[in-house]
C-alpha positions as CSV (number, residue, x, y, z in Angstrom):
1,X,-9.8,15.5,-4.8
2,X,-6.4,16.2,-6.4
3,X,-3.4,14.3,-5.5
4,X,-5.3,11.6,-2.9
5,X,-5.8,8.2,-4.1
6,X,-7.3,5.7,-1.7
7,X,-7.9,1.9,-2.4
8,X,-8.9,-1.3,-0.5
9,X,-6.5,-4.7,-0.2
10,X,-7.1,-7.8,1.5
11,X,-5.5,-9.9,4.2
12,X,-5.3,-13.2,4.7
13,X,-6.9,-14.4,7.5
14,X,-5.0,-14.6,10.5
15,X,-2.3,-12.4,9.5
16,X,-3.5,-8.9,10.9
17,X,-0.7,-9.3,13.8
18,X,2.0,-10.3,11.2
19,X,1.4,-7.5,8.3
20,X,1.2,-4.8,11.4
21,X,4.5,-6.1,12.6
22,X,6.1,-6.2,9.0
23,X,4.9,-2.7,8.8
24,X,6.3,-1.2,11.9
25,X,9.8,-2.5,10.8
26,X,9.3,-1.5,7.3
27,X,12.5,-1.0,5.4
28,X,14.6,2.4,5.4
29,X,14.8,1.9,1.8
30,X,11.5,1.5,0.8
31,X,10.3,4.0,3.1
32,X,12.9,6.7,1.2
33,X,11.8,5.0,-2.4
34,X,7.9,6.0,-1.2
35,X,8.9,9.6,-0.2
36,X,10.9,10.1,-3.2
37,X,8.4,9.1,-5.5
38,X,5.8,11.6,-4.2
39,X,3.6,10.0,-1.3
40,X,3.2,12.4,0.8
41,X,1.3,11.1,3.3
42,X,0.4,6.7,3.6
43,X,-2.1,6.0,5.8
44,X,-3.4,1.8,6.2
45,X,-6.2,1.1,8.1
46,X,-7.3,-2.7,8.9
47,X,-11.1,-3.6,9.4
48,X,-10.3,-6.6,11.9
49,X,-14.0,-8.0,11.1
50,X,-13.2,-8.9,7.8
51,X,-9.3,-8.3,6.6
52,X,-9.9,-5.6,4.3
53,X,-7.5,-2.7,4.0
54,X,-7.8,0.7,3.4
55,X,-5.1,3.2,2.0
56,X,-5.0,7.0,1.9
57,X,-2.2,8.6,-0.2
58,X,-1.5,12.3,-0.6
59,X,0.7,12.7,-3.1
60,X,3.0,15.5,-4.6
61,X,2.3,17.6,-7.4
62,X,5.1,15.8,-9.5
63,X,4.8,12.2,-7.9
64,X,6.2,9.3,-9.9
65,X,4.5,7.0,-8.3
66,X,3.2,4.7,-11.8
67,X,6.9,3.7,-11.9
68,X,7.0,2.1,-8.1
69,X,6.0,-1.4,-9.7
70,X,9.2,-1.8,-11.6
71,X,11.2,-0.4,-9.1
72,X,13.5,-3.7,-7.6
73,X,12.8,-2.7,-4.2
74,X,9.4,-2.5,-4.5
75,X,9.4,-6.3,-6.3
76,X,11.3,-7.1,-3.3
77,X,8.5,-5.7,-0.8
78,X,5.5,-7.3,-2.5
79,X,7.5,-11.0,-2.2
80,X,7.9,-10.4,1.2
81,X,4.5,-9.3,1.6
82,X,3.0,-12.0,-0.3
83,X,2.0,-14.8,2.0
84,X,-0.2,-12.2,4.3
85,X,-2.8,-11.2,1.6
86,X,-4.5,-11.6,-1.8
87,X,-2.0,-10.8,-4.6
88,X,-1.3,-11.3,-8.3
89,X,1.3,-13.8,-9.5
90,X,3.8,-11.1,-9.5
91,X,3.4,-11.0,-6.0
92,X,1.2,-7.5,-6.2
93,X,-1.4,-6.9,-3.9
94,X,-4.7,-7.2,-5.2
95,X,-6.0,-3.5,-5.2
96,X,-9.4,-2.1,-5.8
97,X,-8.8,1.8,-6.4
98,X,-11.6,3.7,-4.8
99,X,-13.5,6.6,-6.5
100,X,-13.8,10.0,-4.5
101,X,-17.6,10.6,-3.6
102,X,-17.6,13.4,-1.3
103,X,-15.1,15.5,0.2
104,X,-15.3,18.2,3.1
């Protein structure tokens, strides 16, 4: 499917209540840097059994979304983010991209 990307992260566990929270309050600036960069549409939805997240992004036609990981607010995000789920040591969240099977 053109322009959706989806992918799975993980939470800690325990920290469903915190990331949902961070979330609602999420930060004018990032949520401009997100829309300017293409996304669409962001959609996160939490399996409470076992932590994982899933992500649905539409993006635009002329997204720039490869450049969101050097962008400082996005650095600033993942460090805030980084005590609630799996990451790499630059604070990233571990993601595992998801391939399109089917699509009605």
């Amino acid at each position: 499917m053109k322009n959706v990307v989806a992918f799975t992260m993980k939470l800690l566990p325990g920290k469903e209540d915190v990331y949902e929270d961070r979330h609602n309050k999420i930060w004018p600036e990032l949520s401009s840097l997100l829309k300017e960069s293409g996304i669409e549409e962001y959609h996160i939805f939490l399996d409470k059994d076992t932590g994982v997240l899933f992500a649905f992004q539409r993006l635009g036609e002329n997204n720039q979304v490869k450049q969101l990981p050097e962008h400082p607010i996005m650095k600033k995000w993942w460090a805030h983010m980084q005590d609630l789920m799996e990451t790499h040591v630059d604070h990233s969240p571990v993601v595992k991209q998801l391939e399109n099977v089917f699509t009605l």
